[in-house]
C-alpha positions as a printed Julia matrix, in Angstrom:
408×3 Matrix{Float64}:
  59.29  -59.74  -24.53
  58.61  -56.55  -23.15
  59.96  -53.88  -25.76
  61.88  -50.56  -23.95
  60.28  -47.34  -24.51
  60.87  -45.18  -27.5
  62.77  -41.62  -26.86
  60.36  -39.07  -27.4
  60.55  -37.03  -30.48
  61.8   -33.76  -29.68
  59.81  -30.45  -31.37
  60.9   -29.12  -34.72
  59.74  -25.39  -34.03
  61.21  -24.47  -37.55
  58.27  -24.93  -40.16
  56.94  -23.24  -43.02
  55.55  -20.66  -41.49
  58.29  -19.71  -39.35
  60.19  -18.97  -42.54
  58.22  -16.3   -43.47
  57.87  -14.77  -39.72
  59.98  -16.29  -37.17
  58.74  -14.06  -34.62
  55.55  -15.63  -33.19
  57.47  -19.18  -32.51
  60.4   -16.79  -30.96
  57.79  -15.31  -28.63
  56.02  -18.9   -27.3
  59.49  -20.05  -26.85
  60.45  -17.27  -24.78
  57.02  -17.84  -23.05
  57.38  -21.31  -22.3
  60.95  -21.26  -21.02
  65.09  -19.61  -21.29
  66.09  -22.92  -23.01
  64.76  -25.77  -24.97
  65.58  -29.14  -26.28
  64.71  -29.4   -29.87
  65.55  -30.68  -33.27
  66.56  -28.28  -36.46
  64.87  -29.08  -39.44
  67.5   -31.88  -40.44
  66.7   -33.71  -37.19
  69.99  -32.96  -35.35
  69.18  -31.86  -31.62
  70.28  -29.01  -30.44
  70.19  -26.88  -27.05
  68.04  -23.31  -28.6
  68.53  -20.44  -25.91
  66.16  -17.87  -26.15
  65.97  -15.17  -23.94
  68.19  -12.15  -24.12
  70.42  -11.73  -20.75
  71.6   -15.75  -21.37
  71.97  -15.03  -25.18
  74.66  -11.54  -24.03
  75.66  -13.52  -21.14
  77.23  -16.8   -23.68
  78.16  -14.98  -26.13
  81.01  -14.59  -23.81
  81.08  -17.61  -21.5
  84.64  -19.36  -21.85
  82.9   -22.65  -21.1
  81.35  -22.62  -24.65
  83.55  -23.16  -27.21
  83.02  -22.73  -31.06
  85.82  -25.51  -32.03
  84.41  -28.58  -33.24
  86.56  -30.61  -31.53
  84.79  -30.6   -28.53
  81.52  -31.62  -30.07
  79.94  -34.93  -29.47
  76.25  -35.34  -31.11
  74.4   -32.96  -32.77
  74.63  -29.83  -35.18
  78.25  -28.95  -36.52
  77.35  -26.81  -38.78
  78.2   -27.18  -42.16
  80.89  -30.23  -43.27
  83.53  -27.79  -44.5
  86.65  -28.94  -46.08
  89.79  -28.08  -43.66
  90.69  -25.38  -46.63
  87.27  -23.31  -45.31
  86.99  -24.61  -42.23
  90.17  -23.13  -40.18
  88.26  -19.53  -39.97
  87.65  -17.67  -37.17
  83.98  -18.89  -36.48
  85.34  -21.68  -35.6
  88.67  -21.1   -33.55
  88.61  -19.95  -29.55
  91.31  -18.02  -27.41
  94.9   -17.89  -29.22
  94.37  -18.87  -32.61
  91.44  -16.57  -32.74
  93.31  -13.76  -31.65
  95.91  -14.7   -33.83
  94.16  -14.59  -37.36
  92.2   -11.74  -36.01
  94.98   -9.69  -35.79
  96.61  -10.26  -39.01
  92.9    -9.17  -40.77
  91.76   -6.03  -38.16
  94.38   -3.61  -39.67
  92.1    -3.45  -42.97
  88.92   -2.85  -41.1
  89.61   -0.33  -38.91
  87.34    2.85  -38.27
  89.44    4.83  -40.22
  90.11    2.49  -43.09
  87.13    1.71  -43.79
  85.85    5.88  -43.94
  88.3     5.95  -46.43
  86.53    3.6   -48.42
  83.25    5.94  -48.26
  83.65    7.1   -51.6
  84.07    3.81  -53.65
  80.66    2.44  -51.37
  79.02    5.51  -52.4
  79.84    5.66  -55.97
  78.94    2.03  -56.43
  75.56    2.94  -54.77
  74.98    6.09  -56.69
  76.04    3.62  -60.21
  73.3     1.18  -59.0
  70.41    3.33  -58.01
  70.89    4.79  -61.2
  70.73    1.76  -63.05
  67.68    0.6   -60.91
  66.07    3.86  -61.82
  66.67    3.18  -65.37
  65.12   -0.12  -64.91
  62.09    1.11  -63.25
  61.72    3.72  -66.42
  61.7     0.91  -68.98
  59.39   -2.04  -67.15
  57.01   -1.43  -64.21
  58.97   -3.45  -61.42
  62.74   -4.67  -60.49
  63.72   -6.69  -58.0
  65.67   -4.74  -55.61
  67.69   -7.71  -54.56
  69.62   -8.6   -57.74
  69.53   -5.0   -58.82
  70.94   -3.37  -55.72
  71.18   -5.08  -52.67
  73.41   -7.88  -53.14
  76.14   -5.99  -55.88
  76.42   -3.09  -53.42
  78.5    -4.93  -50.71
  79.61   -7.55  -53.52
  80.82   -5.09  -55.35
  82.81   -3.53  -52.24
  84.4    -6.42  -50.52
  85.13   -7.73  -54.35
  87.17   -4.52  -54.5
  88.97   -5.36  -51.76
  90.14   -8.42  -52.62
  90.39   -8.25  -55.89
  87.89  -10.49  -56.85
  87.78  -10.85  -60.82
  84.32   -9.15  -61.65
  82.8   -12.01  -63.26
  83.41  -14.25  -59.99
  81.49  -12.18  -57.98
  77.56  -13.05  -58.7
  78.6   -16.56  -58.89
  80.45  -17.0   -55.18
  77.49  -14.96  -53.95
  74.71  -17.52  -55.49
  77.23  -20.27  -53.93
  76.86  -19.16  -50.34
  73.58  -18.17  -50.87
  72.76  -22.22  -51.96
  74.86  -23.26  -48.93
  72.15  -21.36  -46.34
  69.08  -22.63  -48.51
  69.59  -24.96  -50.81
  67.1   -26.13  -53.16
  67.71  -29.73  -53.17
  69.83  -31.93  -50.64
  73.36  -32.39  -52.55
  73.21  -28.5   -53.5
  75.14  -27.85  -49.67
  78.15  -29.98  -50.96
  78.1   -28.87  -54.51
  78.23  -24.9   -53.63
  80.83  -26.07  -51.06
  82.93  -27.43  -53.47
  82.4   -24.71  -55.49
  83.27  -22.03  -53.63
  86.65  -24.78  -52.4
  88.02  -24.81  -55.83
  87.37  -21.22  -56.84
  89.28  -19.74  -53.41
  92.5   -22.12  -54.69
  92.49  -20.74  -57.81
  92.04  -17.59  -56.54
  95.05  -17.77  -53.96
  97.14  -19.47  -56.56
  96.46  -16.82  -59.07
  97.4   -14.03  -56.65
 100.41  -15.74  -55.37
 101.85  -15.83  -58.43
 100.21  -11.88  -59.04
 100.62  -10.15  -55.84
  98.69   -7.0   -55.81
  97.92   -4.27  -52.59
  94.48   -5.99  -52.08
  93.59   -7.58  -48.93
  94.07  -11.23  -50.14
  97.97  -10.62  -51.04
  98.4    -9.14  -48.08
  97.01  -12.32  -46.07
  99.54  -14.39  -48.89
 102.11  -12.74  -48.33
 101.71  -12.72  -43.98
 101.45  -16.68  -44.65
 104.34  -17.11  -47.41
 107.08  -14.1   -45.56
 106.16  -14.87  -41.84
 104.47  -18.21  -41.47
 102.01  -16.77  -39.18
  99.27  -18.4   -41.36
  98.4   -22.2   -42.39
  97.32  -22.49  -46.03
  94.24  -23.9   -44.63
  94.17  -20.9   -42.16
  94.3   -18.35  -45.24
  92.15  -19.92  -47.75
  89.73  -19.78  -44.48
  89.87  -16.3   -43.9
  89.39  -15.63  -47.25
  86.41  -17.13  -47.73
  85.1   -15.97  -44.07
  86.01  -12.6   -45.13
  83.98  -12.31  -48.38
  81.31  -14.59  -46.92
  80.78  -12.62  -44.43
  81.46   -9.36  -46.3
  78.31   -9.82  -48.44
  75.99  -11.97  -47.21
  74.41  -10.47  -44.02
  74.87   -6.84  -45.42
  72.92   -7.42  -48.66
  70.16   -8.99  -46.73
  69.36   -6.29  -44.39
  69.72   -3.95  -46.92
  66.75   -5.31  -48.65
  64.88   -6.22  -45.29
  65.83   -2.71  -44.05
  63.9    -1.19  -47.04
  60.82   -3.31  -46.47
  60.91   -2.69  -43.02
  60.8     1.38  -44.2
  58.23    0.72  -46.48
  56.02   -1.18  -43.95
  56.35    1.6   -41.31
  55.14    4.83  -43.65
  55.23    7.24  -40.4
  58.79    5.73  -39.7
  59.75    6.31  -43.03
  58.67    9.72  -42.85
  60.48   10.87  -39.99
  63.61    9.44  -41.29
  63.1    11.29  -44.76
  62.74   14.74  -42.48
  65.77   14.42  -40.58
  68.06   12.51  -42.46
  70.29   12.88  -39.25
  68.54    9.89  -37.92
  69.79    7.34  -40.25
  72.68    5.94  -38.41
  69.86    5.65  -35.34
  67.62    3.43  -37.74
  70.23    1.52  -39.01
  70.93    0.46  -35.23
  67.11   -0.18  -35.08
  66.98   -2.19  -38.18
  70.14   -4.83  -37.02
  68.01   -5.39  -33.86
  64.52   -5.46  -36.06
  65.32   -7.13  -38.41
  68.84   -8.66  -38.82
  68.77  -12.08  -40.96
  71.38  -13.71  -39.13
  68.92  -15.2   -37.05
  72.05  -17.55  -34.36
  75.25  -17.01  -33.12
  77.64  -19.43  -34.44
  76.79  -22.82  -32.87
  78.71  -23.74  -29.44
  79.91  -26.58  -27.34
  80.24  -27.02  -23.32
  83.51  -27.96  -22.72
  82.12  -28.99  -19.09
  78.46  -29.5   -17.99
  76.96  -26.58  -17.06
  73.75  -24.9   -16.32
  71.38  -22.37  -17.78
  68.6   -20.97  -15.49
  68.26  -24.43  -13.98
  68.55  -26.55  -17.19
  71.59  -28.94  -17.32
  73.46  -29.17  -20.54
  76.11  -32.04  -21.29
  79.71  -31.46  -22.35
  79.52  -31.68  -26.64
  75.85  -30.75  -26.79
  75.22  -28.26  -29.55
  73.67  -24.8   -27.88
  72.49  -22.61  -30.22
  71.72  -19.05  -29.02
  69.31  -17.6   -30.67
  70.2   -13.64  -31.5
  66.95  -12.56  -33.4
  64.64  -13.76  -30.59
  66.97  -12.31  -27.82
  66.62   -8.74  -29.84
  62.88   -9.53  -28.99
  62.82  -10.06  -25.96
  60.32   -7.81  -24.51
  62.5    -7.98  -20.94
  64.86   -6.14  -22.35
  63.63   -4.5   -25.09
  59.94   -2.53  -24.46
  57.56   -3.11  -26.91
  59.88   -5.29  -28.81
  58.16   -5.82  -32.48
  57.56   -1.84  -32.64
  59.66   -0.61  -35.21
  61.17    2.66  -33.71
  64.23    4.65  -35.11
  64.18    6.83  -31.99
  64.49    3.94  -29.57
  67.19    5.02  -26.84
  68.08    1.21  -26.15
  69.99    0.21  -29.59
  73.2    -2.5   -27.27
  72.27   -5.37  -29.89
  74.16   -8.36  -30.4
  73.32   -8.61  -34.44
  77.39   -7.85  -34.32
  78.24  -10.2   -32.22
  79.58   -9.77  -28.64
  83.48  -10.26  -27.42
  85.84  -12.11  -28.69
  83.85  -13.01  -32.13
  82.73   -9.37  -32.22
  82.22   -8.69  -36.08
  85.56   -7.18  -37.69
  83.34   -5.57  -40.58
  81.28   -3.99  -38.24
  82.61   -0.57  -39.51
  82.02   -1.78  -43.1
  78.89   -3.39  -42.76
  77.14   -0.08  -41.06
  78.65    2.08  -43.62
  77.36    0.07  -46.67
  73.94   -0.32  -44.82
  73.57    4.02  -44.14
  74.78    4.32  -47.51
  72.57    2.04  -49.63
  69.03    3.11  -47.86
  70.52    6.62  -48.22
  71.28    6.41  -51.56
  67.74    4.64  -52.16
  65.63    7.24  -50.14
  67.36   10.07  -52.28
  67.21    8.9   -55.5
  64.72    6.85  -56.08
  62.4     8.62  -53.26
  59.03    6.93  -54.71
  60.33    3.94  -54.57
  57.11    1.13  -53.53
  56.17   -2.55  -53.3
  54.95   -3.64  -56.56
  53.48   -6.42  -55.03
  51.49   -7.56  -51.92
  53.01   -8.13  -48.96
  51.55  -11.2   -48.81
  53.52  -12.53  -51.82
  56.75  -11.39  -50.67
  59.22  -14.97  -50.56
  61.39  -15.97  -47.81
  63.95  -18.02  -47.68
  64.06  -22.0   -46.5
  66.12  -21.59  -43.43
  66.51  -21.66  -39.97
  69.73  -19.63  -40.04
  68.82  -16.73  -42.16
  65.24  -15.04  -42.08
  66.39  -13.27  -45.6
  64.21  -12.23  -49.05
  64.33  -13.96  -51.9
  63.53  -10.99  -53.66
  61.55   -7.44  -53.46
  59.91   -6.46  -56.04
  60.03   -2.42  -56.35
  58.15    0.16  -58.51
  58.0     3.96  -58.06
  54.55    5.21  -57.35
  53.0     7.56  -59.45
  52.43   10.47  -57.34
  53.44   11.29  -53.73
  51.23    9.76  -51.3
  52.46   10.27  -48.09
C-alpha cells in the first residue's frame, strides 16, 4: 500500500532569538517575499504579511474582516468569553462604529489635555519615588517602578478602578500575552472575567462620573449597549489603556539610552520630544501585529492567493522597517521627516487613545530626562529580558541606576 505524502511542515520563524530581536527574521522575510505561509509558535497557520504598502493598504481593505465568524482554520486569537469578547477588535462596519461612538467623547483631543495635569503629577509622584529608590539601593527596575503605574495609574483614574485592583489586572493581561505555563492564558482570562463583573455590578449599583458609569448607564438608560458589549469595552479600554503605553515607555528609554548622541540632542532641545516620540512608535512599538483578519472572499496579495477564513496576520513592526518606505530603517533618528506609522492603527480601528497614549508617552520620558537626568543601565545590555511572545516584543524589566558623574 502506497502511503500519500505528508503536508510539509510549514516554518515557525518565531524562536528564541527572535524574542529578544525580532528584527533580523523581519528583514529575511521581507527579503524572501510580501507574504508567507507559516505557523505561530502554537502551530496554528497563519498568512504573515510583511512589507509595508500591503500592511497600510489592509489595514483598510473591506475584504478582511476582524469578526471571528468568518474564520475557518487557524489563529483566533485568544478564546475569550462572550463577556470580553464583543469589543471593538473584534467587530467590523456598524457595530464598530456603534460602540466607538458611545467611548470617543472621553478621548477626544481636548479631553484628554485636560487630563495633562493628573498624567503629570502621577509622573512627577513616581520619578520621585524612583529617585528615592535609586538613593537607598544601587538599581530599580524601571518597569514596576514607573512604567507600568504611570498609564495604570491614569486609565485607573478614569474608570475608577479601586487602587488595589490595578497591579493585579495589569499582571493578568500581562500573563495572557506571555504566559509562563500553558493553563496561565485561561486562568488570567478568567481572572480578569470575574473581576470586570464585579466591577460593573459594583458601579451599577454606585454610579459615579467615571468613564465606566457612563458606558452603564448608555447600556441600562438607552439600550445602545449589550452587557456583553460593555463588559467588552471595558476591559478593551483598560487593556488597551495600559498595556502598549507602559511598554514603550520602558523600550522608549532604552532606546534613548542606546542612542547617547540621540539622547543628547533631545536633552538640548526639548522641543523635539513629540518628534521622538513619533520615532519611537515606529522604532520600537511592542505591539508587534494588527489584530488578526479573515478574507471574507479569496483574494490576492502581490500574486499570492489567500482562501476565504484563512488567518492573515499583518505584521506592523516589520512594515515600520521596511527599508522601501522607510530609509535606513533600524537608524534611530528623532529628526526623521517621514514619522505616517501605523503603530496606531489605520481607519476604521484607528486607536481611540491615541491622544492619551502620546501624552502619557511625552510625559513619562519627560519627566524621566528631567528628574532623574543620570539615569543609566545598571546592567549589560546583553542581560536585558524579553518577553515570550510573538505579539509583543516588550521588557520584562530595566534595570536603572544613576551614574556617578556626567559622562556625556
Amino acid at each position: 500500500m502506497t502511503s500519500l505524502p505528508s503536508t510539509p511542515a510549514l516554518p515557525r520563524p518565531f524562536d528564541t532569538a527572535f524574542f529578544t530581536d525580532p528584527y533580523p527574521t523581519y528583514a529575511r522575510l521581507r527579503e524572501a517575499g510580501p507574504v508567507h505561509r507559516i505557523a505561530l509558535p502554537d502551530g496554528s497557520p497563519v498568512w504573515l504579511v510583511v512589507r509595508e504598502d500591503d500592511v497600510r493598504a489592509l489595514l483598510t481593505d473591506p475584504r478582511l474582516s476582524v469578526n471571528k465568524t468568518h474564520s475557518n482554520t487557524g489563529y483566533k486569537g485568544f478564546s475569550l468569553p462572550p463577556a470580553l469578547d464583543a469589543n471593538l477588535l473584534n467587530l467590523d462596519s456598524a457595530d464598530h462604529l456603534r460602540l466607538r461612538r458611545l467611548v470617543s467623547q472621553a478621548f477626544t483631543p481636548r479631553r484628554v489635555e485636560n487630563l495633562r495635569v493628573r498624567v503629570q503629577g502621577a509622573a512627577d509622584r513616581l520619578a520621585d519615588r524612583l529617585a528615592q529608590r535609586l538613593v537607598a539601593q544601587p538599581s530599580a527596575d524601571l518597569v514596576t517602578e514607573f512604567a507600568n503605574p504611570l498609564p495604570l495609574a491614569v486609565i485607573g483614574d478614569l474608570f475608577d478602578v479601586p487602587q488595589p485592583d490595578r497591579n493585579p489586572f495589569s499582571t493578568w493581561v500581562g500573563n495572557m500575552f506571555a504566559p509562563e505555563h500553558p493553563n496561565q492564558i485561561a486562568e488570567s482570562i478568567d481572572h480578569i472575567h470575574h473581576f470586570l463583573i464585579r466591577l460593573v455590578a459594583e458601579r451599577r449599583a454606585n454610579p459615579g462620573h467615571d468613564l465606566l458609569s457612563g458606558l452603564i448607564a448608555a447600556r441600562d438608560a438607552g439600550d445602545q449597549l449589550t452587557e456583553d458589549e460593555l463588559v467588552s469595552l471595558a476591559f478593551l479600554i483598560l487593556m488597551a489603556g495600559s498595556e502598549n503605553t507602559q511598554h514603550l515607555i520602558s523600550s522608549g528609554l532604552l532606546t534613548l539610552l542606546r542612542h547617547p548622541k540621540q539622547l543628547a540632542a533631545l536633552k538640548a532641545v526639548p522641543g523635539l520630544l513629540p518628534a521622538a516620540v513619533e520615532e519611537l512608535l515606529r522604532y520600537a512599538h511592542p505591539n508587534q501585529m494588527a489584530i488578526r483578519r479573515f478574507p471574507t472572499e479569496p483574494l490576492e496579495i502581490d500574486g499570492v492567493h489567500i482562501p476565504a477564513g484563512d488567518t492573515v496576520m499583518l505584521c506592523l513592526a516589520s512594515a515600520h522597517r521596511d527599508p522601501a518606505r522607510y530609509p535606513d530603517p533600524d537608524r534611530f533618528d528623532i529628526r526623521r521627516q517621514d514619522t505616517a506609522h501605523l503603530a496606531l492603527g489605520q481607519g476604521m480601528h484607528y486607536c481611540l487613545g491615541a491622544p492619551l497614549a502620546r501624552m502619557e508617552i511625552q510625559l513619562g520620558l519627560d519627566t524621566l530626562l528631567r528628574r532623574l537626568p543620570r539615569i543609566a543601565l545598571a546592567v549589560p545590555d546583553t542581560e536585558l529580558v524579553w518577553r515570550s511572545s510573538f505579539r509583543s516584543h516588550a521588557l520584562t524589566a530595566l534595570p536603572v541606576t544613576i551614574r556617578a558623574e556626567q559622562t556625556e
